[in-house]
LODOTOR-565839 format. One record per residue (C-alpha): residue number from 1; residue in three letters; x, y, z. Coordinates in steps of 0.001 Angstrom, whole numbers, padded with zeros to 6 digits. Layout:
BEGIN
<site pos="NUM" code="ALA" c1="X" c2="Y" c3="Z"/>
...
// end
This chain:
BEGIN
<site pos="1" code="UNK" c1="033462" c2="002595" c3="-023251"/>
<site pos="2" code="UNK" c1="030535" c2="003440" c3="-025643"/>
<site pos="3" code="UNK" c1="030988" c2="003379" c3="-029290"/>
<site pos="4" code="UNK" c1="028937" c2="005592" c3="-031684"/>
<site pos="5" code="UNK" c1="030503" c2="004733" c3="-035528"/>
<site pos="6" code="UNK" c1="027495" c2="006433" c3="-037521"/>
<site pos="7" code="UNK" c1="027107" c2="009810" c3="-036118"/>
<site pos="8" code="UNK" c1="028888" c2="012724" c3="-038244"/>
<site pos="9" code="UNK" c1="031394" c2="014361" c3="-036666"/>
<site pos="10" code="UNK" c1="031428" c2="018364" c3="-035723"/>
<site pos="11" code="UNK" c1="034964" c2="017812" c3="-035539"/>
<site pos="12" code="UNK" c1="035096" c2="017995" c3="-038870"/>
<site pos="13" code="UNK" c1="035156" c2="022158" c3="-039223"/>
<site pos="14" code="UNK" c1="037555" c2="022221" c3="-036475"/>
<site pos="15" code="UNK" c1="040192" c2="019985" c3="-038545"/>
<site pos="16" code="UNK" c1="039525" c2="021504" c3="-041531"/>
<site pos="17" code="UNK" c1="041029" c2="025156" c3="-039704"/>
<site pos="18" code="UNK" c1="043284" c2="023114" c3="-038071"/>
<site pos="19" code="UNK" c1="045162" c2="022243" c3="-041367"/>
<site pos="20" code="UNK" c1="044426" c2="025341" c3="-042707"/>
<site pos="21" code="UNK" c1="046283" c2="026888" c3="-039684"/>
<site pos="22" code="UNK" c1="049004" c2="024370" c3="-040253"/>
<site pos="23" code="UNK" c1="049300" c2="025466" c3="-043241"/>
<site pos="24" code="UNK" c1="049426" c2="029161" c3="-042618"/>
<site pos="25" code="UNK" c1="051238" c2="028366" c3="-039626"/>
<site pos="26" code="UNK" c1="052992" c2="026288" c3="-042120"/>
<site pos="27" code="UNK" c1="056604" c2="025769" c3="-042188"/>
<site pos="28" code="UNK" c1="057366" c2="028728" c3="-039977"/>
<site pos="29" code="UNK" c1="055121" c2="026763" c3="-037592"/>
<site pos="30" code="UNK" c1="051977" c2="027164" c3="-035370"/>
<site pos="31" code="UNK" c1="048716" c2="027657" c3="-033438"/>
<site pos="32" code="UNK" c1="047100" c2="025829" c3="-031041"/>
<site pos="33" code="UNK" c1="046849" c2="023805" c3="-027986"/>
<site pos="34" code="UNK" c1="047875" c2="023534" c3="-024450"/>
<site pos="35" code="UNK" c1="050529" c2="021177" c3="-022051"/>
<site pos="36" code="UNK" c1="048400" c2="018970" c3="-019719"/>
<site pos="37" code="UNK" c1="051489" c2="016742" c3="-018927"/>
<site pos="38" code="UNK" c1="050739" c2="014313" c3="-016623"/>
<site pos="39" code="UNK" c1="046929" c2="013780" c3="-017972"/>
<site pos="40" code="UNK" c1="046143" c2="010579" c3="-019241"/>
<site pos="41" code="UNK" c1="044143" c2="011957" c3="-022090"/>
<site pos="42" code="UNK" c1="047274" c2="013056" c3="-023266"/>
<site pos="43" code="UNK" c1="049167" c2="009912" c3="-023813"/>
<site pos="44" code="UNK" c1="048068" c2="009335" c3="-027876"/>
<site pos="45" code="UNK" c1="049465" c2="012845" c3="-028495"/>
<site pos="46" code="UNK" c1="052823" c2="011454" c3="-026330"/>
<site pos="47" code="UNK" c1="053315" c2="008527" c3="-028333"/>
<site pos="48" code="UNK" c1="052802" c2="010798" c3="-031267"/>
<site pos="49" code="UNK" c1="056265" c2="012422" c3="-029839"/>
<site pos="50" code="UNK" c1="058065" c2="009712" c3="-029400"/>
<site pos="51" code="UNK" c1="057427" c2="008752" c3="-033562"/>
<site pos="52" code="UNK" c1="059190" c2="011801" c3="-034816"/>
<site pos="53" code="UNK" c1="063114" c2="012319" c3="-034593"/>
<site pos="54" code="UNK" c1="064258" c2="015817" c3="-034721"/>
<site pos="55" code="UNK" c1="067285" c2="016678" c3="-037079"/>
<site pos="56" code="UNK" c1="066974" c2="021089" c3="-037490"/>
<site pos="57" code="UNK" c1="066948" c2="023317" c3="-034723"/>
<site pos="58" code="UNK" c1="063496" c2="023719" c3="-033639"/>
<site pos="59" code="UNK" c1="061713" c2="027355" c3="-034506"/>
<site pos="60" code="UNK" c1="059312" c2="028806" c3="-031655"/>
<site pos="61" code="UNK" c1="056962" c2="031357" c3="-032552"/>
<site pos="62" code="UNK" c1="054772" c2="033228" c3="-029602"/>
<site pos="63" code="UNK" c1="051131" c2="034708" c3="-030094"/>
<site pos="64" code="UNK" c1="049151" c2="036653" c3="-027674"/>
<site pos="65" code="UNK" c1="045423" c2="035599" c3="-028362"/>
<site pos="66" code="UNK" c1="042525" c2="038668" c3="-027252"/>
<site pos="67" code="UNK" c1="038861" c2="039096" c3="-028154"/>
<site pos="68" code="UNK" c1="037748" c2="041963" c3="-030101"/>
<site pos="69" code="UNK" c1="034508" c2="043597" c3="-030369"/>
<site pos="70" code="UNK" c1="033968" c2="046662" c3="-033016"/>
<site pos="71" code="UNK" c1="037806" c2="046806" c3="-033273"/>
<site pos="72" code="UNK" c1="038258" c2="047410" c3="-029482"/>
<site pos="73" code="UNK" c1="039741" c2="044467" c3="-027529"/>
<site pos="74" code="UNK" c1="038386" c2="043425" c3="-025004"/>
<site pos="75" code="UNK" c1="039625" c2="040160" c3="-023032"/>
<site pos="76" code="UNK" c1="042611" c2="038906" c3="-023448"/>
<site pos="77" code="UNK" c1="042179" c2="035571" c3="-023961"/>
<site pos="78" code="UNK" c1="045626" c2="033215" c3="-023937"/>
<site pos="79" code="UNK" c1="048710" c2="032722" c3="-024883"/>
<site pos="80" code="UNK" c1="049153" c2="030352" c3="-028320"/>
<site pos="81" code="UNK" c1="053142" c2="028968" c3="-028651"/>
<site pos="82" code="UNK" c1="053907" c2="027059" c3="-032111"/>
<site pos="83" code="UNK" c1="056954" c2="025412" c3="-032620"/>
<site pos="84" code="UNK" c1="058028" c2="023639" c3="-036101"/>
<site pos="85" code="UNK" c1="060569" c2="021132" c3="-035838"/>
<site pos="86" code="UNK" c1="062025" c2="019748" c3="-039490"/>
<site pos="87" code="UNK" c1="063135" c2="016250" c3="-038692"/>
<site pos="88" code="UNK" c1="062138" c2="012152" c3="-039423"/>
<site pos="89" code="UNK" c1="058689" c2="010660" c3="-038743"/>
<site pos="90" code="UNK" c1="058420" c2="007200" c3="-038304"/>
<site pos="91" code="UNK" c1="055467" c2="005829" c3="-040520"/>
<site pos="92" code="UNK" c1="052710" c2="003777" c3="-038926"/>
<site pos="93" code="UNK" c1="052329" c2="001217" c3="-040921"/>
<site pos="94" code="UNK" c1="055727" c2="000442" c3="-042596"/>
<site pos="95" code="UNK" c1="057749" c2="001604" c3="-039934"/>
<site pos="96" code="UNK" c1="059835" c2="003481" c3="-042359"/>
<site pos="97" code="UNK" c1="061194" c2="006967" c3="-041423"/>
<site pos="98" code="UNK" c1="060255" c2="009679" c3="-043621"/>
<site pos="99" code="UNK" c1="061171" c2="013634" c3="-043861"/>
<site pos="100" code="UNK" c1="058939" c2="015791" c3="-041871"/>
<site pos="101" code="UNK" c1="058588" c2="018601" c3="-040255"/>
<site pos="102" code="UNK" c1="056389" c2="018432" c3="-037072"/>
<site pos="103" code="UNK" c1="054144" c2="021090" c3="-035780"/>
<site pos="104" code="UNK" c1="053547" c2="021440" c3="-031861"/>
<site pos="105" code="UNK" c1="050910" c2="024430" c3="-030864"/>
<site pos="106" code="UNK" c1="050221" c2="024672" c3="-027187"/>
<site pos="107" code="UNK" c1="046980" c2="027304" c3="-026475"/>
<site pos="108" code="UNK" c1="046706" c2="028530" c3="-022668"/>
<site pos="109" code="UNK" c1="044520" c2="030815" c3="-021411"/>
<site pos="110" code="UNK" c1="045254" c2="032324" c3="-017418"/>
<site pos="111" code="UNK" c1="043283" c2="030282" c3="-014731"/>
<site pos="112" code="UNK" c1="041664" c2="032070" c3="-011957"/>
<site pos="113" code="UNK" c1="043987" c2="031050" c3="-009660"/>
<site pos="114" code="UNK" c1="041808" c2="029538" c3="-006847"/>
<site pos="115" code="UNK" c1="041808" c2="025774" c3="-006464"/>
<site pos="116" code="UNK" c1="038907" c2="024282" c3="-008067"/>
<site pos="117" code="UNK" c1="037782" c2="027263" c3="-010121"/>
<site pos="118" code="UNK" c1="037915" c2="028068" c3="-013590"/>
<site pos="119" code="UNK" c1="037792" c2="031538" c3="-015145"/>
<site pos="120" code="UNK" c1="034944" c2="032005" c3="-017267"/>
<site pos="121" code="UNK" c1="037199" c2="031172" c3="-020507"/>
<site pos="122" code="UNK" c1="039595" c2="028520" c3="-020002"/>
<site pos="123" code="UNK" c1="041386" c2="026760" c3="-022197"/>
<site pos="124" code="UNK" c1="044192" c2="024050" c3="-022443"/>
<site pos="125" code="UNK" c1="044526" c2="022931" c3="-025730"/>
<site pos="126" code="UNK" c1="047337" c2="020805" c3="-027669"/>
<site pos="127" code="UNK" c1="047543" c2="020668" c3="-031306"/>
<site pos="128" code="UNK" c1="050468" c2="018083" c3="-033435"/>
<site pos="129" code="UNK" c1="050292" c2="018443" c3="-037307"/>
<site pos="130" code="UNK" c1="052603" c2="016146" c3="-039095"/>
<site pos="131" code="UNK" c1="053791" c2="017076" c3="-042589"/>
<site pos="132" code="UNK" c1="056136" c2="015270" c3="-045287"/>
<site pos="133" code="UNK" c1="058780" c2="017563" c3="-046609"/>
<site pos="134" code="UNK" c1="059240" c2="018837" c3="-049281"/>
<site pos="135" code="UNK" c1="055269" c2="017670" c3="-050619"/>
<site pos="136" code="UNK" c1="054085" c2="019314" c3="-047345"/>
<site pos="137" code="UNK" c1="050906" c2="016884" c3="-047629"/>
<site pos="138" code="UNK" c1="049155" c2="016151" c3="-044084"/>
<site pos="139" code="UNK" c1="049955" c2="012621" c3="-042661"/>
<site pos="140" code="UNK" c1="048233" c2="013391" c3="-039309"/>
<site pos="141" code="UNK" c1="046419" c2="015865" c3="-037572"/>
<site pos="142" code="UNK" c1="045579" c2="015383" c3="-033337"/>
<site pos="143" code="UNK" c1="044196" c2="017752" c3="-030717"/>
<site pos="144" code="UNK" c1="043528" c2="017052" c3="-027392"/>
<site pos="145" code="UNK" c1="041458" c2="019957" c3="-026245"/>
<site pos="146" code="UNK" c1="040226" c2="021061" c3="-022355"/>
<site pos="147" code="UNK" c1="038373" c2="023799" c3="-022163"/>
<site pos="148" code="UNK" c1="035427" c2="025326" c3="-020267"/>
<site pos="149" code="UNK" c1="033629" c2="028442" c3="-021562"/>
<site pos="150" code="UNK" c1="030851" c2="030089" c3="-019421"/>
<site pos="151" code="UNK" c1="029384" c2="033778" c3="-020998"/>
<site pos="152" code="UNK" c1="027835" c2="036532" c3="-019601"/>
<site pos="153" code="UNK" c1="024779" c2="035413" c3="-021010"/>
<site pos="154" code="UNK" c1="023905" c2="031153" c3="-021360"/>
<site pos="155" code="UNK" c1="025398" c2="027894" c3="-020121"/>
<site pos="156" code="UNK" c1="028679" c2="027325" c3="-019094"/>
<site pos="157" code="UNK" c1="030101" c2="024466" c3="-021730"/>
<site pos="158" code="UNK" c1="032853" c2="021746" c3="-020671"/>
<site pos="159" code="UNK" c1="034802" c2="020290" c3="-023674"/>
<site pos="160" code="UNK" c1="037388" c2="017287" c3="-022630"/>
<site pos="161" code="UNK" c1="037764" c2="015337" c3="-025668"/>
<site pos="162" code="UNK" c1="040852" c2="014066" c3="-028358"/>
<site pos="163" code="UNK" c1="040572" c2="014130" c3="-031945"/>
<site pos="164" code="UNK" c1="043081" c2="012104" c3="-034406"/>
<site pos="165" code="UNK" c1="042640" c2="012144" c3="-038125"/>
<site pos="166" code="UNK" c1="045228" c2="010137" c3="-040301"/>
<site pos="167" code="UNK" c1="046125" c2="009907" c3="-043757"/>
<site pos="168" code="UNK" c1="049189" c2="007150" c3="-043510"/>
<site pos="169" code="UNK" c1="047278" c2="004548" c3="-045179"/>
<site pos="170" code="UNK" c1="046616" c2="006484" c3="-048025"/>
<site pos="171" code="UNK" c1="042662" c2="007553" c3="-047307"/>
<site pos="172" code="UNK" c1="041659" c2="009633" c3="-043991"/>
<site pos="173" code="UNK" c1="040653" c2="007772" c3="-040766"/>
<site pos="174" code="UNK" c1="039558" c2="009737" c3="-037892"/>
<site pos="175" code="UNK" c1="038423" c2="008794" c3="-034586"/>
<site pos="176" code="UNK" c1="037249" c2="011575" c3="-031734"/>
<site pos="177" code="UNK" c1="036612" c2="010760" c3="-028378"/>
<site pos="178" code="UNK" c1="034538" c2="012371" c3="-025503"/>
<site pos="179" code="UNK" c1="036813" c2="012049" c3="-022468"/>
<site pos="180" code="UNK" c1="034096" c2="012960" c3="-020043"/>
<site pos="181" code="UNK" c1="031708" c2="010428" c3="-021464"/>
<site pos="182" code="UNK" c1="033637" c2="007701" c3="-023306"/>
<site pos="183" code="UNK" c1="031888" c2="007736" c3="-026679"/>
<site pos="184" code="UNK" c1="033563" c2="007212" c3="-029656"/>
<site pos="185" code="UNK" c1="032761" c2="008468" c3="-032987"/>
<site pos="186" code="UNK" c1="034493" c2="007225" c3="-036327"/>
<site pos="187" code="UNK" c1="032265" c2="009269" c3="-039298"/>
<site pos="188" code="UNK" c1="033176" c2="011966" c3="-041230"/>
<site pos="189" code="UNK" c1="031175" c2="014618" c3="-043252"/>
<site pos="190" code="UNK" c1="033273" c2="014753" c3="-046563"/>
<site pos="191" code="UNK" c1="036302" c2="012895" c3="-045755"/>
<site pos="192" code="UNK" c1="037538" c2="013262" c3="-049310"/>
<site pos="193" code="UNK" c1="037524" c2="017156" c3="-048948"/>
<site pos="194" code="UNK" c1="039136" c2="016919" c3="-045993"/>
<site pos="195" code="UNK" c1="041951" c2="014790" c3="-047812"/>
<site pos="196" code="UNK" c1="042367" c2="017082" c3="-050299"/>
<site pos="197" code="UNK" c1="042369" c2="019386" c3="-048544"/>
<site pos="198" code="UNK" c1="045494" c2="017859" c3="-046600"/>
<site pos="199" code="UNK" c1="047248" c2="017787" c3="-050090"/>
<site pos="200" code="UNK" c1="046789" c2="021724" c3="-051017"/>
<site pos="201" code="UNK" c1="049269" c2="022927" c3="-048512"/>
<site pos="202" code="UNK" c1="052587" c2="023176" c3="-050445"/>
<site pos="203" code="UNK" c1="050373" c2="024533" c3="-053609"/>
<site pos="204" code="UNK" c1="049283" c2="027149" c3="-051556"/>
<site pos="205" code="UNK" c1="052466" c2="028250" c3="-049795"/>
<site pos="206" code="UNK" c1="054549" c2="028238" c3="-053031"/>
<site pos="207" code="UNK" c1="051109" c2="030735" c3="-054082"/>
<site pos="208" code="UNK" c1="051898" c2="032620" c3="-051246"/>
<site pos="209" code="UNK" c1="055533" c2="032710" c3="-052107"/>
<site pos="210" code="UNK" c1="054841" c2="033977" c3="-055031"/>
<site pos="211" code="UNK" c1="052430" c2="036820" c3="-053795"/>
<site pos="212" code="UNK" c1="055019" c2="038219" c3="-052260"/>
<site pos="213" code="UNK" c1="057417" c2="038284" c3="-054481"/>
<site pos="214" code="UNK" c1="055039" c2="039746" c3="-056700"/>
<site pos="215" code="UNK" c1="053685" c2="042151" c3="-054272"/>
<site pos="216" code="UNK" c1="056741" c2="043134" c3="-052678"/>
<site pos="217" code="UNK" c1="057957" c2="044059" c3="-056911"/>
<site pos="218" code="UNK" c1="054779" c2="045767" c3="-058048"/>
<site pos="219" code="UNK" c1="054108" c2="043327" c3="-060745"/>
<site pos="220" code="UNK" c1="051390" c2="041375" c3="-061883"/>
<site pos="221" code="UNK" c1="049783" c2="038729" c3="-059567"/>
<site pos="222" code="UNK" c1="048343" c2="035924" c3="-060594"/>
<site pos="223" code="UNK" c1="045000" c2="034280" c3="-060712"/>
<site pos="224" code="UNK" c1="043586" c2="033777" c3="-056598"/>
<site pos="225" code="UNK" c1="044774" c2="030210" c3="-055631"/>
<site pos="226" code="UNK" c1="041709" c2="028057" c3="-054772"/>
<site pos="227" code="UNK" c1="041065" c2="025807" c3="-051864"/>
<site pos="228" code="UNK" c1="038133" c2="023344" c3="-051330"/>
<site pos="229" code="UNK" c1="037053" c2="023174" c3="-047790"/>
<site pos="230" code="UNK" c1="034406" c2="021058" c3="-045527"/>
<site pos="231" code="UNK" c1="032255" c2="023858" c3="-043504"/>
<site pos="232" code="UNK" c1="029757" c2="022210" c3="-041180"/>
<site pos="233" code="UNK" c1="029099" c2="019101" c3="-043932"/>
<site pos="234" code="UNK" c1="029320" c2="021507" c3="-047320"/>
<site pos="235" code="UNK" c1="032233" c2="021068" c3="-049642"/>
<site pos="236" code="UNK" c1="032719" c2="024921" c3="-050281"/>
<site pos="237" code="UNK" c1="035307" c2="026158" c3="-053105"/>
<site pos="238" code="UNK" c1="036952" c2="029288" c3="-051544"/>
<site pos="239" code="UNK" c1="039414" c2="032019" c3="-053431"/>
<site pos="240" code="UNK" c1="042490" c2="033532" c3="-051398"/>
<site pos="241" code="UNK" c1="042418" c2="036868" c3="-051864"/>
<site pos="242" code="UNK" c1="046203" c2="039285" c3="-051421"/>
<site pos="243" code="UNK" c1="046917" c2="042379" c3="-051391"/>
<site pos="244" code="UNK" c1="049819" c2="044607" c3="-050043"/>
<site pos="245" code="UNK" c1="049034" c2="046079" c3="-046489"/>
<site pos="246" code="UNK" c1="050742" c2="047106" c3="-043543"/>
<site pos="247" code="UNK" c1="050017" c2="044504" c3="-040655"/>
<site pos="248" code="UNK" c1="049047" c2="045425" c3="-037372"/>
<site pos="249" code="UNK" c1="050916" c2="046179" c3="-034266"/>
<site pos="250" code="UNK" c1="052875" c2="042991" c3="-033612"/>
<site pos="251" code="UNK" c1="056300" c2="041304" c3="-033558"/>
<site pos="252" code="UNK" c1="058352" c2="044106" c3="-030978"/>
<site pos="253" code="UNK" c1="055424" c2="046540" c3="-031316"/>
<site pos="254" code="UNK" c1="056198" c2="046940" c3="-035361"/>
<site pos="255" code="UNK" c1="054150" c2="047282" c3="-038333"/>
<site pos="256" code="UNK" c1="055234" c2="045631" c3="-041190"/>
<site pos="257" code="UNK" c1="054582" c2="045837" c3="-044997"/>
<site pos="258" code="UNK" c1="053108" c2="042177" c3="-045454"/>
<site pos="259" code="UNK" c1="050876" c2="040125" c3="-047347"/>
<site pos="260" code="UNK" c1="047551" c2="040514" c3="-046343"/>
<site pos="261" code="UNK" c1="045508" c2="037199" c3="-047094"/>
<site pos="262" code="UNK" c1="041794" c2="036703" c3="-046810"/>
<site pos="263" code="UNK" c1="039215" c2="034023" c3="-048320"/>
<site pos="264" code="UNK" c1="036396" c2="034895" c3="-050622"/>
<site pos="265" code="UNK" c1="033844" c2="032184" c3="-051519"/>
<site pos="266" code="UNK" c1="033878" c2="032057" c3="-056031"/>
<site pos="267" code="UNK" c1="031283" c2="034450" c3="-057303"/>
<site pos="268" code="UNK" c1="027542" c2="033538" c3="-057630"/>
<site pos="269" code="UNK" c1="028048" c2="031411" c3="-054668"/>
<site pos="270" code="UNK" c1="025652" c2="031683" c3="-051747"/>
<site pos="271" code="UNK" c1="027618" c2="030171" c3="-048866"/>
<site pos="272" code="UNK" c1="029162" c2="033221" c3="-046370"/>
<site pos="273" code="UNK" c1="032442" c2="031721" c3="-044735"/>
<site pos="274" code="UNK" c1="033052" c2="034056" c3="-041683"/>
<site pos="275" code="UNK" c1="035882" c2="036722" c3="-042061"/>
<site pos="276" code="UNK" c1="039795" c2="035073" c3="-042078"/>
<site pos="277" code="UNK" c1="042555" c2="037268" c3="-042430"/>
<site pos="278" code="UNK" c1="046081" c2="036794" c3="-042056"/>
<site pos="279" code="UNK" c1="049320" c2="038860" c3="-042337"/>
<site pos="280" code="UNK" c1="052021" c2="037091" c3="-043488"/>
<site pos="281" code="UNK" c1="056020" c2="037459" c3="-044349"/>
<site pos="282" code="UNK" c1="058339" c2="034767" c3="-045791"/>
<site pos="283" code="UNK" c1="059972" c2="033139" c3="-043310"/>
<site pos="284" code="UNK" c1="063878" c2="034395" c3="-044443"/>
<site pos="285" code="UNK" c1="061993" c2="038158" c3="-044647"/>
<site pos="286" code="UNK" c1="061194" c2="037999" c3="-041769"/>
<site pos="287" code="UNK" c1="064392" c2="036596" c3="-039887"/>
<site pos="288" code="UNK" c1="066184" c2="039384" c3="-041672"/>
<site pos="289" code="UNK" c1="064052" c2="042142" c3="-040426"/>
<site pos="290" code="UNK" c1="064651" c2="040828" c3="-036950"/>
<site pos="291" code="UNK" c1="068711" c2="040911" c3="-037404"/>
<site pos="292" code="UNK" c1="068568" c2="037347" c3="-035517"/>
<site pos="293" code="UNK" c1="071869" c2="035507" c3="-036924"/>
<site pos="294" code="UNK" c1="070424" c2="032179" c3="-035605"/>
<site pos="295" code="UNK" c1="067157" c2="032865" c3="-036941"/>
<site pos="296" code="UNK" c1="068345" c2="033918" c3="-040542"/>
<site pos="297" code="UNK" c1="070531" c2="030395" c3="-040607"/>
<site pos="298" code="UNK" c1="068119" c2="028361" c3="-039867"/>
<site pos="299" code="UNK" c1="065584" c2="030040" c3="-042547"/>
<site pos="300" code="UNK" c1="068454" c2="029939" c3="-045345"/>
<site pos="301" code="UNK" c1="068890" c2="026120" c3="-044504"/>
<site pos="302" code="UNK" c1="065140" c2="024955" c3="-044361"/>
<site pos="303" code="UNK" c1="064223" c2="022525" c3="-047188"/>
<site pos="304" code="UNK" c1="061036" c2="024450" c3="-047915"/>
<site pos="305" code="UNK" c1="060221" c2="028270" c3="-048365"/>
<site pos="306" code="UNK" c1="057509" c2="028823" c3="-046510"/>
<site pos="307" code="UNK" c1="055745" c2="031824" c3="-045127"/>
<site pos="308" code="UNK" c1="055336" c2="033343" c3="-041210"/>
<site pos="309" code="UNK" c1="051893" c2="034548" c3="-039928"/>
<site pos="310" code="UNK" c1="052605" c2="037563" c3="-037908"/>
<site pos="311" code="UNK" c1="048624" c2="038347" c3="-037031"/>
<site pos="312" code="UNK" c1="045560" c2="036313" c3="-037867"/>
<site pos="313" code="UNK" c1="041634" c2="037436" c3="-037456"/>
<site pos="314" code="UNK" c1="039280" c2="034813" c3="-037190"/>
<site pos="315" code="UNK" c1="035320" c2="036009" c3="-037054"/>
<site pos="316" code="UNK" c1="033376" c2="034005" c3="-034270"/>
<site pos="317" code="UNK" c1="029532" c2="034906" c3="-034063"/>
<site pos="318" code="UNK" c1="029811" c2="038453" c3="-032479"/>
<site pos="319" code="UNK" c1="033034" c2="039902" c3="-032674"/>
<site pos="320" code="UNK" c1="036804" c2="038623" c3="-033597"/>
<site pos="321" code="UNK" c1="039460" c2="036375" c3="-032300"/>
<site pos="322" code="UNK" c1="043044" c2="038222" c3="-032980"/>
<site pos="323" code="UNK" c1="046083" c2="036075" c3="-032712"/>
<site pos="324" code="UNK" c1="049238" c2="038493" c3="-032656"/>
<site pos="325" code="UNK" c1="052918" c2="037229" c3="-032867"/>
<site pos="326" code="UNK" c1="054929" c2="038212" c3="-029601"/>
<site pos="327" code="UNK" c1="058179" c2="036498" c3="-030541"/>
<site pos="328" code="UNK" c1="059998" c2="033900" c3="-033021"/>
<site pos="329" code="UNK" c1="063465" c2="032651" c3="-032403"/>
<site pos="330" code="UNK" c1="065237" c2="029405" c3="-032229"/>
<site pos="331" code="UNK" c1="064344" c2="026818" c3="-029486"/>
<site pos="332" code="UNK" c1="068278" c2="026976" c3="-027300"/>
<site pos="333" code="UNK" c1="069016" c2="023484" c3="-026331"/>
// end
């Protein structure tokens, strides 16, 4: 197996949505990856499993994932399913178990059904995020990720490769691997944004909290919460930006009246983040609205308020990714 220890990481942006996601995904749960069960590759993410010790029913929330162009969708891409489980992680290095809650997105797109062929957008991805609760601060972040992408237009591209960052002994280690190759890289670009940027989650869902209450009451909001982010090697300070809107077609074909969230870099700045949008409900809201007894239990007993992402917009280089919630219910033994 080769080792590269010096080369930075483009890894690094991925992560860096990756806890954002887990943080909008939050504490209702979600986004990203894909079962490859009996793959090898998978086994650090297994392990990973076997450290954590549910105690709450699980929570499963369903997105269906389509490409949009000019508002018009055109490929459906996948199928994303999140599931938060609140429960006991046992602790790397002191072999302690903590409270946590435990994030487990699985991201599938349809093959094309013939043996040995791909469609021309695969994907198979696996996501765990591991949280302490109540703090909600980021003790580790994996994804194993399999996916093969061949446009209209320019090369097909192959991606089999893990990614593990870890914050357990108190400063972030991360270690990404090409599965098709074998090389190893161990550098980050801005590790320490990336840590603190691990910390910001429960200050920005008790924000979000608030918005709605605020929002939902017609008062006054407060000043935009800031986050600091790592995009592509640049430590950029970013504003989230709510308003009151009613969300797209979603959860049972419904629009609701939810929190719209974007990002807005601070004024005077000259970086341009691409377009994030989310629409968002508290978690107990939300179970209400659905009339699910099970659901509105388990969001009345959950040690931290958090908020539900019912649509998210991502901007890619020409046109949108839309992630829209299909279902969110408890996970029946």
């Amino acid at each position: 197996m080769q080792r590269q220890s010096n080369r930075r990481s483009n890894g690094a942006p991925r992560v860096l949505r990756g806890l954002v996601v887990a943080g909008v995904v939050w504490a209702g749960g979600w986004i990203l990856l894909a079962a490859a069960s009996a793959d090898p590759a998978v086994v650090p993410l297994s392990e990973l499993d076997a450290r954590f010790r549910p105690v709450d029913t699980p929570i499963s929330m369903e997105y269906d994932v389509g490409y949009r162009f000019l508002r018009i969708e055109l490929k459906r891409i996948g199928k994303i399913v999140a599931t938060t489980t609140i429960g006991t992680w046992r602790h790397r290095l002191t072999g302690v178990e903590v409270p946590a809650l435990f994030l487990d997105v699985r991201a599938d797109s349809p093959d094309s059904g013939k043996k040995g062929e791909r469609s021309r957008v695969s994907i198979h991805d696996r996501m765990v995020a591991v949280l302490t609760v109540p703090e909600l601060e980021v003790l580790l972040f994996a994804k194993y990720s399999d996916e093969y992408l061949h446009p209209l237009i320019g090369r097909a591209r192959e991606t089999l490769s893990s990614a593990m960052y870890n914050t357990e002994a108190g400063r972030l280690e991360y270690e990404g691997r090409d599965l098709k190759s074998g090389v190893v890289s161990t550098n980050l670009v801005n590790a320490e944004a990336l840590l603190e940027l691990s910390r910001r989650i429960r200050p920005v869902m008790n924000f979000l909290i608030r918005q709605c209450a605020a929002k939902f009451k017609a008062s006054v909001p407060e000043e935009p919460e800031r986050i600091v982010v790592n995009m592509d090697g640049r430590v950029v300070a970013l504003r989230l930006v709510t308003e009151l809107e009613r969300s797209p077609v979603c959860l049972g074909r419904r629009k609701f009246d939810a929190l719209h969230v974007s990002t807005a870099t601070e004024r005077g700045s000259k970086v341009k983040p691409r377009d994030f949008h989310a629409w968002c409900l508290p978690f107990e809201t939300l179970a209400e609205q659905q009339g699910d007894s099970a659901l509105l239990t388990a969001a009345r007993a959950a040690p931290i308020r958090s908020v539900v992402p019912l649509v998210l917009d991502y901007e890619l280089g020409l046109g949108h990714v839309r992630a829209t919630m299909t279902a969110i219910h408890p996970v029946r033994p």
